[in-house]
C-alpha positions in Angstrom: 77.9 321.2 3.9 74.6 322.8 2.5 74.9 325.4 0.1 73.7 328.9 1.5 73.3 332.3 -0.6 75.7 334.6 0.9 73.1 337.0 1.8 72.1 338.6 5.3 68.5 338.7 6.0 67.9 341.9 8.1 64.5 342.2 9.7 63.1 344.9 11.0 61.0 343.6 13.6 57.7 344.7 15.3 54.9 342.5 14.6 55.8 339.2 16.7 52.7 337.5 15.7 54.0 336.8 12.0 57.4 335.5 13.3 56.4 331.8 13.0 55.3 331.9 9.6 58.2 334.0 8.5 60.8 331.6 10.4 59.2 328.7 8.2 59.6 330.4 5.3 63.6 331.2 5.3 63.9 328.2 6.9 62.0 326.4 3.7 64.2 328.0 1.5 65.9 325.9 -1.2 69.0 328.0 -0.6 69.2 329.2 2.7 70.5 332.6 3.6 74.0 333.1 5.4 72.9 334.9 8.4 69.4 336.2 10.0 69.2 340.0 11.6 66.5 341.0 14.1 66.3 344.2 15.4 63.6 344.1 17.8 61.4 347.2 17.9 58.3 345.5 19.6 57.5 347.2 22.5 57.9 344.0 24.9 60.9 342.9 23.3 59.2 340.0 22.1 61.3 339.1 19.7 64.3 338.8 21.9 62.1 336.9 24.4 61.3 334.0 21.4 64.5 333.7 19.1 66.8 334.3 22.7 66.1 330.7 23.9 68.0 327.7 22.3 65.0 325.4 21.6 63.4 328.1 19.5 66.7 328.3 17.7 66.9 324.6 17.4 63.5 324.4 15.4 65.2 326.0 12.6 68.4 324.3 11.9 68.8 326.1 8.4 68.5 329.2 9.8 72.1 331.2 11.8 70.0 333.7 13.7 71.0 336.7 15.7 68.6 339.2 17.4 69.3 342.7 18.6 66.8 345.5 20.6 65.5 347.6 17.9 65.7 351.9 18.7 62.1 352.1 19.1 62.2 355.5 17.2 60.1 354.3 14.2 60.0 352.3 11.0 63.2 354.2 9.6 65.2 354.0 12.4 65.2 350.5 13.0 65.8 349.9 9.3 68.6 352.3 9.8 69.9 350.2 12.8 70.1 347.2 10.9 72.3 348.5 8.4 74.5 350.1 11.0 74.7 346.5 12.1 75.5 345.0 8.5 78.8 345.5 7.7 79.4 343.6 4.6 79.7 340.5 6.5 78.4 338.5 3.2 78.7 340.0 -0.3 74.6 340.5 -0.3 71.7 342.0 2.1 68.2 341.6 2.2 65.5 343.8 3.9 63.1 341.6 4.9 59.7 343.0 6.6 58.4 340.9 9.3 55.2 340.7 7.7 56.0 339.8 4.5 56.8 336.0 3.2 59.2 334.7 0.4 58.3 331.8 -0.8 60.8 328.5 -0.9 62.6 329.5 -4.2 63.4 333.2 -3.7 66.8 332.9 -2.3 67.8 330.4 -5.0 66.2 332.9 -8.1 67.9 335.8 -6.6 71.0 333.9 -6.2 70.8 333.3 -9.9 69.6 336.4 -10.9 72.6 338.0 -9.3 75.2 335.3 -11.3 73.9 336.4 -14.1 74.5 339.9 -14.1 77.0 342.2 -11.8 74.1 343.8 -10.4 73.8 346.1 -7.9 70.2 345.1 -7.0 67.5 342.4 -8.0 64.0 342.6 -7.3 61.5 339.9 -8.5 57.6 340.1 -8.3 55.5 339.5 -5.2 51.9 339.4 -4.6 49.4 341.6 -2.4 47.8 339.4 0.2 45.3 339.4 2.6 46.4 339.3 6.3 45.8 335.5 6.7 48.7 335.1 3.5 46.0 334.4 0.7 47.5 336.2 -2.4 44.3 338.5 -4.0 46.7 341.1 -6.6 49.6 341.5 -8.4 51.1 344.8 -9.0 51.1 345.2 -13.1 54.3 345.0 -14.5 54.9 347.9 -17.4 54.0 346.4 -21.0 57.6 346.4 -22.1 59.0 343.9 -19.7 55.7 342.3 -19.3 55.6 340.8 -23.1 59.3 340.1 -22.8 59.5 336.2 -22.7 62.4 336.0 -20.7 62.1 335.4 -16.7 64.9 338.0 -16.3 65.5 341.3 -17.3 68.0 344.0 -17.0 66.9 347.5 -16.6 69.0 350.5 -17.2 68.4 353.8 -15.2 67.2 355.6 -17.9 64.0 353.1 -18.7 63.6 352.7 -15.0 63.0 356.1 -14.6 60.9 356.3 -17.5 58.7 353.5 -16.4 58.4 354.8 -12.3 58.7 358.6 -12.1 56.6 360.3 -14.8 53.5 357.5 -13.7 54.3 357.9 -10.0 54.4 353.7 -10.2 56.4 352.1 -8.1 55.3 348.8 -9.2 58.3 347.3 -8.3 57.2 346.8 -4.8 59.1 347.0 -1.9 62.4 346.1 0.1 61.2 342.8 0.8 61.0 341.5 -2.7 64.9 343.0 -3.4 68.4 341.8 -2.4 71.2 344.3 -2.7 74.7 344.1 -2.7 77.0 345.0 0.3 77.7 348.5 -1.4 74.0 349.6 -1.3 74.3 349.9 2.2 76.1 353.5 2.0 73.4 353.9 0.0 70.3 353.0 1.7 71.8 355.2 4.5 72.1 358.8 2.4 68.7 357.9 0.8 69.7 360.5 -1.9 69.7 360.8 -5.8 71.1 364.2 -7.3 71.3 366.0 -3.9 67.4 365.0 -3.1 66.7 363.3 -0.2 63.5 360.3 -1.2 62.3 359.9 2.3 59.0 358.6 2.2 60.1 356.1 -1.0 63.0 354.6 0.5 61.8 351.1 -2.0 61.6 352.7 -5.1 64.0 355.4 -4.5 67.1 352.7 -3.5 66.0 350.5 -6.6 66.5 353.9 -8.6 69.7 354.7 -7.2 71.5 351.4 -7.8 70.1 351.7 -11.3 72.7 355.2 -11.3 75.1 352.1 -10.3 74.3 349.0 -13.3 71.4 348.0 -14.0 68.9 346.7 -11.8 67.8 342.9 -12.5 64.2 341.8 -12.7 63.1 338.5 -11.4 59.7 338.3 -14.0 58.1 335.7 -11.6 56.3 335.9 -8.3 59.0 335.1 -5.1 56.8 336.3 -2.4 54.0 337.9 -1.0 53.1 341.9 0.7 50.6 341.2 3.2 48.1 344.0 3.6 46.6 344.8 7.1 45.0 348.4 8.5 47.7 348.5 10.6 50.0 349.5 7.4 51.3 353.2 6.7 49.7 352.9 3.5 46.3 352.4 4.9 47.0 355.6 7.1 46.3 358.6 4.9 46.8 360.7 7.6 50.0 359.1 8.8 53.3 361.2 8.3 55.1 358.4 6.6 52.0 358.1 4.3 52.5 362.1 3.7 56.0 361.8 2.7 55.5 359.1 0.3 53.1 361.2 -1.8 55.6 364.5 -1.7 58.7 362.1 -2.2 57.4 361.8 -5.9 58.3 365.0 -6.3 61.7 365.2 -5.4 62.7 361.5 -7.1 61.1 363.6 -9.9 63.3 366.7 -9.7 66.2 364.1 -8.9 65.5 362.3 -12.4 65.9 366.0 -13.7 68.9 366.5 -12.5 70.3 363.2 -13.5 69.2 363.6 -17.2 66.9 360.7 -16.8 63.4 363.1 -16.7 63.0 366.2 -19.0 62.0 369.4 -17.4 58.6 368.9 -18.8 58.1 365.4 -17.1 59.6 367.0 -13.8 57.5 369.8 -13.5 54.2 367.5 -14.9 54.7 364.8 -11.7 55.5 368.3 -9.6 51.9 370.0 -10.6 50.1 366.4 -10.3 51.1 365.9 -6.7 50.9 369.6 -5.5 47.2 369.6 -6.8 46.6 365.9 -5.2 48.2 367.4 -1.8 46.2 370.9 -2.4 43.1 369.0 -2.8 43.3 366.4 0.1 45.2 368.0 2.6 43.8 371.4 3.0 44.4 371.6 6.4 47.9 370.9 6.3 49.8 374.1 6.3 53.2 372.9 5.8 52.3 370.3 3.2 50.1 373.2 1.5 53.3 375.3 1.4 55.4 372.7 0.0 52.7 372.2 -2.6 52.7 375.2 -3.6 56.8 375.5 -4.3 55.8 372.5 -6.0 53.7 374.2 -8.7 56.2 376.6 -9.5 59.0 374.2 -10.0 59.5 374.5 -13.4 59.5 378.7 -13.4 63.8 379.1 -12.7 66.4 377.3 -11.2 66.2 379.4 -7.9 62.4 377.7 -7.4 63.9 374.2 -7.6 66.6 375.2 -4.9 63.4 376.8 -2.5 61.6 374.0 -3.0 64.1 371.2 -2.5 65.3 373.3 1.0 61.8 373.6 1.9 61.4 369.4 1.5 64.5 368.4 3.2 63.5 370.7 6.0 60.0 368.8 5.8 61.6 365.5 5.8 64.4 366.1 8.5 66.9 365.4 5.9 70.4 366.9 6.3 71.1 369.5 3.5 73.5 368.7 1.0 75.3 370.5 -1.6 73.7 369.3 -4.7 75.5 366.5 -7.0 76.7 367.4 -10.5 74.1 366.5 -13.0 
């Protein structure tokens, strides 16, 4: 019987034209995953059309593939879906992008990775491509872990916070490049850290909150590529998701705060930074303005960080909370 990581791929699906090259890739993997999720948001159903017939099925032998109809309520809810679907089924989960590849080894590395240490999460590099897959960038790794010689790390909470927050870098990358263990899944779903809701950062904010949990393993070698298109929220300055990511800084920074990770001083320096980036670019945006502006008075009393984090989770759509011990 061939060995398989016990891992579920979920993929939140909506660009059908990169499902060929990303079936070739998990089916290329040295150690196959357990299971494959789709939760087709496409707005033909395409997905369900192509994996829902046995000869497409049959092209991938390595590969136990289910497909579902996405909610076709946007990025977060059919990410959301898919976890509502996962439940713990195999002891790991991976949030695979449709556009994104792994290449052959990553299920094998992060298999590894995650025998080696009890870890909540492991994320290994990846590099920026162009849409046709051709890798152009690599996101630079902090100095610390870069000169390390080791191809594995372990990174507590407090130097992950150190090395993300105060910089606003995440360059850790995203979802794709992680595999989490069956407990993230709570999680991913709350998306908090102290209280704070990190819509917007849902990458960098889940690898910071399984941090809170052990610390998070990193895979020093490049397991897969982020391709880059202008169809991407991050080539959409004007997009709402786009928007949140650049406010969400804030609150993982007033969440590092409250979690001892950040100073006050660090908090309220990412706080001005932002507020004067949003004040700046975004002029026209009243409620971003406003939030902006609670922003620059973060560090004045405790009674400001309480307006502004309201004022965010109203902005978000996040559910208010009563704030977690620090």
């Amino acid at each position: 019987m061939t060995a398989r990581f016990d891992v579920t791929v979920l993929v939140p699906a909506y660009k059908p034209k990169y499902l060929g090259e990303l079936l070739l890739a998990l089916q290329s993997q040295t150690l196959p995953p357990a299971r494959v999720v789709f939760s087709d948001d496409s707005p033909d159903q395409a997905f369900v059309a192509a994996l829902g017939n046995a000869s497409t099925r049959a092209a991938y032998p390595a590969l136990s593939i289910e497909v579902v109809p996405g909610p076709r309520q946007g990025a977060w809810a059919n990410f959301k879906n898919l976890l509502q679907l996962y439940r713990g089924e195999t002891e790991f989960f991976h949030l695979q992008l449709d556009d994104d590849i792994p290449y052959p080894h990553f299920y094998e590395q992060h298999a590894r990775a995650h025998r080696l240490v009890q870890a909540s999460c492991a994320v290994s590099r990846r590099w920026t491509a162009l849409e046709s897959g051709q890798p152009i960038a690599s996101l630079p790794v902090p100095a610390p872990l870069a000169e390390q010689m080791q191809r594995m790390a372990t990174i507590s909470a407090g130097l992950l916070f150190s090395l993300t927050v105060p910089g606003v870098n995440n360059w850790l990358g995203e979802l794709s490049n992680a595999t989490l263990r069956a407990g993230m899944r709570e999680v991913l779903l709350g998306a908090r850290l102290g209280g704070v809701a990190y819509t917007g950062l849902e990458d960098i904010g889940t690898f910071l909150a399984a941090s809170q949990q052990a610390p998070v393993v990193f895979i020093n070698e490049h397991l897969g590529y982020f391709r880059t298109s202008p169809e991407q929220n991050t080539a959409q300055p004007t997009g709402r998701i786009f928007k949140l990511g650049l406010l969400a800084w804030i609150a993982l920074a007033v969440a590092g705060k409250r979690l001892g990770h950040l100073n006050a001083a660090q908090c309220t320096d990412v706080a001005r930074r932002m507020g004067l980036l949003v004040l700046q670019h975004y002029a026209g945006d009243a409620p971003m303005c406003e939030l902006a502006r609670l922003a620059l008075s973060l560090g004045d009393s405790e009674a400001a960080e309480a307006a502004y984090v309201a004022a965010w989770h109203a902005y978000c759509g996040a559910e208010p909370v009563a704030r977690a011990p620090s």
